[in-house]
N, C-alpha and C positions, 0 to 999 in steps of 0.2 A: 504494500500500500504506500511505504514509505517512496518509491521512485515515482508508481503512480503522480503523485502530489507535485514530486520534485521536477517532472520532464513537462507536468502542466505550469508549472509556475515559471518554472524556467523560460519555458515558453513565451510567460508574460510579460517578464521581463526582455527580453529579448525581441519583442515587434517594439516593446516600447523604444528600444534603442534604436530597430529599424525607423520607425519614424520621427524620432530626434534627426537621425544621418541625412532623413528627405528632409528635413528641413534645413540642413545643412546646405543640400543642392540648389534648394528654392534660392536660398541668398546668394548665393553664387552665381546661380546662371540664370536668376528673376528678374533680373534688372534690365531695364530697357525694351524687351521683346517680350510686347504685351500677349501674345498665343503664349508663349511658352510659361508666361507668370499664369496665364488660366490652366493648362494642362498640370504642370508642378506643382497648381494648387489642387487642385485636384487627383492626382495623384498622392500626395502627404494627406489629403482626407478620407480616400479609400483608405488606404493604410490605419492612419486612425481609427474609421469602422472597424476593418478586420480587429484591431488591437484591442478594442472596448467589449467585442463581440468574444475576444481571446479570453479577458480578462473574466466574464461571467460564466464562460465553462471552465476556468482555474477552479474561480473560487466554487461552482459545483465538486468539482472530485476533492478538493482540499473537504470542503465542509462533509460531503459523504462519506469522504475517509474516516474525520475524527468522530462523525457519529458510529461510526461501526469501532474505534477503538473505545468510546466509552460506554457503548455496549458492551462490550469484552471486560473492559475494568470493572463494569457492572455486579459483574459475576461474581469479582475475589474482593473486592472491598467491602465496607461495611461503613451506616450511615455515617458515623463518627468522624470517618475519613475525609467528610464533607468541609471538615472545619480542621483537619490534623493534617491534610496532605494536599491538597486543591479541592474549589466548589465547581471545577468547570463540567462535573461530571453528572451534577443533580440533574440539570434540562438541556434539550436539544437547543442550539439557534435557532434566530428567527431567520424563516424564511429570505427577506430580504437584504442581511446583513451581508456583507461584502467584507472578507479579512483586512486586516489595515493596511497590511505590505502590498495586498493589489488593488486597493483605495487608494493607495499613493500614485499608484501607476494609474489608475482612472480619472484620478481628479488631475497631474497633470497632462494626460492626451485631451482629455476634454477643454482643460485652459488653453494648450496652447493650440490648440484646432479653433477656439474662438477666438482668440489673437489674431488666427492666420485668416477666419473670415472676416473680421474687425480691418483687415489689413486689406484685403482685397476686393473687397466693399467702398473704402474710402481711396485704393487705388485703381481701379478699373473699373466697378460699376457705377459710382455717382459720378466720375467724369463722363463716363459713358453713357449714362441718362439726362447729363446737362449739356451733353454736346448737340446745338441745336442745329449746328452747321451740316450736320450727316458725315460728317468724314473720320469713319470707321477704321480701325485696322483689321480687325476682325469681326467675324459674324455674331450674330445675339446670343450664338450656340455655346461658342468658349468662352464666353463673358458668365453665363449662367450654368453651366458642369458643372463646377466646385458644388454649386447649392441644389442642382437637380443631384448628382452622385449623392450626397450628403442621405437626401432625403429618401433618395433609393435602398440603397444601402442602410440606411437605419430601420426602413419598413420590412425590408427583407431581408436582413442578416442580426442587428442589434437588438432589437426588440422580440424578435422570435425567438432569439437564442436566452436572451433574457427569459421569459417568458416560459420557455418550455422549462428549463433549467430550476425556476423556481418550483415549477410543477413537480417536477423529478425528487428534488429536494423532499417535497409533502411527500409525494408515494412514496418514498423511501423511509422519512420517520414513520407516517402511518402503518405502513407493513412491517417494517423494524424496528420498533420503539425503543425495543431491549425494556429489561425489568424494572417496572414501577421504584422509582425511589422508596417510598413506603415499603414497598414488600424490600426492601434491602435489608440484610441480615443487621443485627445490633452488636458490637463486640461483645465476648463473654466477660461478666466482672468477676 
């Protein structure tokens, strides 16, 4: 179980860095050639999808790991052990909670994914919507990717994977609860 977790996590870490490096590129080769600053962006916001969308099946097999380990602890401890040795073993998580190590990794792809449409909002589309002269460099098509990919990609990669994950989650405590705290042995005095 224990690689299980480690080759998921690892994982999450690791798009996180792939989309640091794209944003690396962005600055590098974004300047000037407005197609390339809309494809670059867009390219670093797939990326981010994928990564957000990584990060929620992480934290799936991390959290369904350690529920099946504190069902196992369940078995040789005794309630006392609640307060002598750790509490993390009396209830399952909630559903929704996200570990903090890939909380880190989500809240910054998310920051800096809104940085980078904060960024190219104020540099491509509002010049591009107050240009009344008509003289384009590019179509309406790579001006608006970054925000159509975004939206695509969240509908059918982020939120589904979300979504089911958290489902997965409930059937899994539901069918494997492991032993009522209550019924937990008492040490002998």
């Amino acid at each position: 179980m224990n690689k299980s977790v480690y080759n998921h996590y690892k994982f999450s870490w690791e798009l996180a860095i792939l989309f640091i490096s794209s944003l690396a590129i962005f600055i590098k080769h974004g300047k000037g050639d407005d197609i390339v600053t809309d494809f670059i962006t867009t390219i670093c916001l797939s990326i981010a999808m994928w990564a957000i969308a990584n990060i929620y099946e992480s934290n799936f097999w991390y959290r369904r790991n350690f529920a099946i380990i504190r069902n196992i602890e369940r078995q040789f401890l005794y309630q006392e052990d609640e307060k002598e040795i750790h509490h993390y073993f009396n209830k399952h998580s909630n559903k929704y909670s996200v570990i903090d190590s890939l909380k880190i990794n989500l809240v910054i792809v998310i920051f800096i994914s809104v940085i980078l449409l904060i960024y190219h909002i104020s540099v491509r589309l509002i010049p591009y919507c107050n240009n009344s002269m008509g003289d384009h460099k590019c179509s309406c098509l790579t001006i608006f990717l970054p925000y159509l990919t975004v939206a695509v990609l969240y509908c059918s990669l982020v939120q589904p994977t979300k979504v089911k994950r958290e489902k997965d989650y409930v059937n899994f405590i539901e069918k494997s609860p492991g032993i009522d705290y209550n019924e937990m042995k008492f040490k002998a005095k």
